[in-house]
N, C-alpha and C positions, 0 to 999 in steps of 0.2 A: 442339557446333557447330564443325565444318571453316573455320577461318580461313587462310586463302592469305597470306602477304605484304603483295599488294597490293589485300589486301581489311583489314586492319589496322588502327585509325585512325594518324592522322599521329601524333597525343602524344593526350597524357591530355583536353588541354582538347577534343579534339571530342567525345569520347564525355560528356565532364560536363555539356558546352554542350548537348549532344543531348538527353540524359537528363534535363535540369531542363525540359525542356518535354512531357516526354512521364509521363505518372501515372496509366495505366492497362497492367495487366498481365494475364499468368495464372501464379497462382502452382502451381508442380509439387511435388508433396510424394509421397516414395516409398509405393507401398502394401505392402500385406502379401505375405509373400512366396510366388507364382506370381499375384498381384491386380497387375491395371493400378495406373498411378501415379493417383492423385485430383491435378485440374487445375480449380482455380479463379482465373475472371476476378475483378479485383478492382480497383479506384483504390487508389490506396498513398499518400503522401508520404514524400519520401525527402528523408534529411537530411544533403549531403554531410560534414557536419563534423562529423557524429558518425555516421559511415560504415550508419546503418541507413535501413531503411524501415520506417514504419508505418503499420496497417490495421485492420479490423474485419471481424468477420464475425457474420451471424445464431446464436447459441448454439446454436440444433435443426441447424446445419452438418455433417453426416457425414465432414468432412476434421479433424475436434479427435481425434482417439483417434490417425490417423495420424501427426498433428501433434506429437503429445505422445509415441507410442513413435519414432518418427524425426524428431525436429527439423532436421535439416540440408533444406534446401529450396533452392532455385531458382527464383527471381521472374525471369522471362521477357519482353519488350518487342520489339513489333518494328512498323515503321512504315515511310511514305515506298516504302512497294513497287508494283513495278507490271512489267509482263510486256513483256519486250524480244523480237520476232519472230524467229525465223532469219535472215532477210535482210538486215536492220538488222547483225548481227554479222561478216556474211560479211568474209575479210581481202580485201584489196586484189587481192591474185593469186586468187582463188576466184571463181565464178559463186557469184549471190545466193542462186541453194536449196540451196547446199552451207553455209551459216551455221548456226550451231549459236542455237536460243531459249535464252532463259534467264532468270531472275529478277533484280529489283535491289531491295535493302534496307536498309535501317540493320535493327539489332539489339542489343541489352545482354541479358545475363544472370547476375544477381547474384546470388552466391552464399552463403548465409547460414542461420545458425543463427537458428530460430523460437522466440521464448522469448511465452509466452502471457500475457495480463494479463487476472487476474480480480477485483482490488484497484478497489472503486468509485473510492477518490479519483485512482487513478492511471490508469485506465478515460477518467475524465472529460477530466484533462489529454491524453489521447493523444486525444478526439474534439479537444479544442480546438485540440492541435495540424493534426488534418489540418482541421477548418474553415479554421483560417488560412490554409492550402495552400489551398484550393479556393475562399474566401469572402473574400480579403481586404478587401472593400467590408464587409464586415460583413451586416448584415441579420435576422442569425439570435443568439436569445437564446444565451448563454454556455451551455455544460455543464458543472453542476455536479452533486453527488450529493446525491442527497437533495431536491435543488429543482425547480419544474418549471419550464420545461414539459418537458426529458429525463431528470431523476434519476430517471424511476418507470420508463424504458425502458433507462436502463444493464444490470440485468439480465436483458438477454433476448439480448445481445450478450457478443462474448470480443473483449479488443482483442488486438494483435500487432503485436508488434517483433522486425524481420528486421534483426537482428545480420548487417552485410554483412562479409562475408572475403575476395570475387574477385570483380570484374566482368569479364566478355570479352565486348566490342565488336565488331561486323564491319560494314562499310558495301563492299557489293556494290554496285559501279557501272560495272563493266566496266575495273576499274582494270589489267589484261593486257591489252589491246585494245592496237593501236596510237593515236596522236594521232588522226590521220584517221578510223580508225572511230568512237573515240569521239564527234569530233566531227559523224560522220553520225548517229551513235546520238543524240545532241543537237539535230541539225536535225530527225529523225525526233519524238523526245518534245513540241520545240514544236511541231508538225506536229499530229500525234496531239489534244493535250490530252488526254488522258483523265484520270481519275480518278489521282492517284499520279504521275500525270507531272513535272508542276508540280515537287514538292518533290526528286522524282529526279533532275531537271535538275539543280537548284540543287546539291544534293550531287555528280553528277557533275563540272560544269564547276568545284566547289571544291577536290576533289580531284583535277583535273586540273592546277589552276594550282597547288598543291600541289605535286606530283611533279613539273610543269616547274620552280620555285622551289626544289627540294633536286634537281635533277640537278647532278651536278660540273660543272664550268666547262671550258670546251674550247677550245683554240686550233683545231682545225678545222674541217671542215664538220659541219653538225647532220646526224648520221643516224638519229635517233629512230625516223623516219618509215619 
């Protein structure tokens, strides 16, 4: 994934802040070699303080052999996207059909080694773990092994734990645009509402007050614009 500068996050907290609301992925796991890569969608919980993610998969899953001769993988996130027009982009001095369209997104991709669990009692902890991720009202009987109403269904499932080693972040929000564009690119999105707009905004106009908030300080006139 091609990160520009000023597609970057600011620090670490936005991308961590971003990523503890988002728990659905596709996990990339290399294939055999001239075999496409196997890309499985999946929910995960990710546990920033002990840098991994964890998941399940149905056991008859055809991504476990790849899993197991290439562990190194790539859990994938991307969200908050939505389709910016050509004309919306155009610079100041340009007529509006000379603007280039273009995409805006948040993104994570965490990088990680796949270690597989096939141990019931430890099986059980990793479901309980991600219920608590996704059910913290509770609702749902505990997993245990051996008990029911899940210990007769643990084998038929492989858990996993994505041992994380790199994340790279990019939030695509027109952050090379001038002030002005952006902020037509802004009046345009609340305009629009579409579907992805909503949260685009919100990330654009934060990383805009952003980068106005770390520009250096200046005795003269602002010529940003």
């Amino acid at each position: 994934m091609l990160i520009h500068p000023w597609d970057a996050p600011t620090d670490d907290a936005e991308w961590q802040e971003w990523l503890a609301g988002h728990d659905f992925g596709q996990l990339a796991v290399n294939g055999a070699p001239g075999e496409p890569p196997w890309v499985q969608p999946l929910h995960f919980a990710y546990d920033p303080a002990h840098r991994e993610a964890v998941t399940h998969l149905a056991r008859p899953n055809p991504i476990w052999s790849a899993l197991q001769d290439r562990p190194t993988v790539l859990l994938s996130v991307v969200d908050d996207y939505t389709f910016i027009p050509g004309p919306w982009q155009a610079n100041e001095d340009q007529p509006p059909e000379h603007g280039v369209p273009t995409s805006f997104y948040a993104a994570a991709q965490l990088i990680c080694t796949a270690h597989v669990v096939d141990d019931l009692e430890t099986k059980a902890t990793l479901l309980q773990r991600q219920m608590a991720h996704f059910q913290p009202d509770g609702g749902s009987a505990q997993v245990v092994a051996g008990e029911a109403p899940y210990g007769r269904q643990l084998p038929g499932i492989r858990g996993l734990r994505l041992e994380v080693h790199d994340i790279r972040a990019k939030f695509k929000y027109g952050g090379k645009r001038s002030e002005t564009v952006q902020h037509r690119i802004s009046e345009r999105l609340a305009d629009r509402n579409g579907p992805g707009d909503v949260a685009a905004r919100r990330h654009q106009l934060r990383r805009l007050a952003a980068a106005r908030n770390a520009a250096p300080a200046t005795d003269g006139p602002d010529t940003r614009h």
